[in-house]
N, C-alpha and C positions, 0 to 999 in steps of 0.2 A: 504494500500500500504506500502509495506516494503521499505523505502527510502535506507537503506543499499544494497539491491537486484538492485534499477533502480540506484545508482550512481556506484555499482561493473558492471552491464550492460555498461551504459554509458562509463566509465572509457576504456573499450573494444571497442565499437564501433566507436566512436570518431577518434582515432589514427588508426584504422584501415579501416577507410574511406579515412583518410588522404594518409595514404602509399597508398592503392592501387589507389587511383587519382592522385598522384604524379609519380607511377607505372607507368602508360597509358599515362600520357603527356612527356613521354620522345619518345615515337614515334609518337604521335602526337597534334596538336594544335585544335582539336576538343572537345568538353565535352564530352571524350568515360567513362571516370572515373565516374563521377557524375551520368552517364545513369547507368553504371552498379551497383554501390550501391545502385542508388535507385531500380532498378529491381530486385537485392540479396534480399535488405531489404523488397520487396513485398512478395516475394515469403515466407522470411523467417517468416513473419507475419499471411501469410496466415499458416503455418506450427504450429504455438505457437498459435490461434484463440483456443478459447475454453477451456483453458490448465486452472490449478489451478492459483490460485493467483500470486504463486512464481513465474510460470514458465513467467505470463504475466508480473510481473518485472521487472525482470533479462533480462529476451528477446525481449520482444515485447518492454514496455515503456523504460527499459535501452540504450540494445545493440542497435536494430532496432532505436528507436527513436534518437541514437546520430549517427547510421550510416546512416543511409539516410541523405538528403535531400532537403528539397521544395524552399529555399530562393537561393542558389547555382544555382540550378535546372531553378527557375525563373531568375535569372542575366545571366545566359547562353543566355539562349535565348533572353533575352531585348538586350545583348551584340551584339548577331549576327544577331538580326535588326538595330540595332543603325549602325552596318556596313554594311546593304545593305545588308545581306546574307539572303533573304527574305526566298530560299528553305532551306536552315541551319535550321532556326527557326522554322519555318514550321513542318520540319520533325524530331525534335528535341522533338518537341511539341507531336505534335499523336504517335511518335512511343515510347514514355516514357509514355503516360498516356496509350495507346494501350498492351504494352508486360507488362509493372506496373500490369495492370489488371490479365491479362492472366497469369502472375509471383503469386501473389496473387491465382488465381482459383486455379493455379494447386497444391498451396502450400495447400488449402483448402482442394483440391481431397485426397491429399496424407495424410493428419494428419485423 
């Protein structure tokens, strides 16, 4: 693993999870930001699956790895149980692990 490749990755996808989740919560108080990096980042993994070493680096363990995910993802939803939003969470839940998947295939189909 070329540590130079996943912190130039990382260094990218980090702040750019950041804007565009900051993006989305200026129209609303839902986790629409967090759903959608993680569903970019599936996709974008399923796209880079199989690539040389560099490219799994750079993009998969770098960018993809500091743009998604999973601990966010999880307080969201412990969030809007903790507030009684049982169908918030609920559907927060299946349709991130549901389109993740399906973001992911289709990233698979196309690389």
């Amino acid at each position: 693993m070329n540590i130079l490749l996943v912190i130039l990755g990382a260094a990218v996808g980090a702040p750019l999870r950041f804007a565009v989740d900051q993006y989305i919560r200026k129209f609303t108080t839902k986790p629409y930001g967090i759903f959608t990096v993680n569903i970019l980042g599936s996709f974008f993994l399923g796209l880079t699956y199989g690539k040389s070493e560099q490219v799994d680096d750079l993009f998969a363990i770098g960018f993809a790895g500091a743009f998604t995910t999973w601990s966010t993802f999880m307080l969201d939803i412990y969030l809007a149980y903790e507030l009684k939003r049982y169908k918030e969470a609920a559907a927060n839940l299946v349709m991130s692990l549901g389109f993740g998947l399906l973001a992911a295939w289709i990233g698979l189909q196309l690389a």
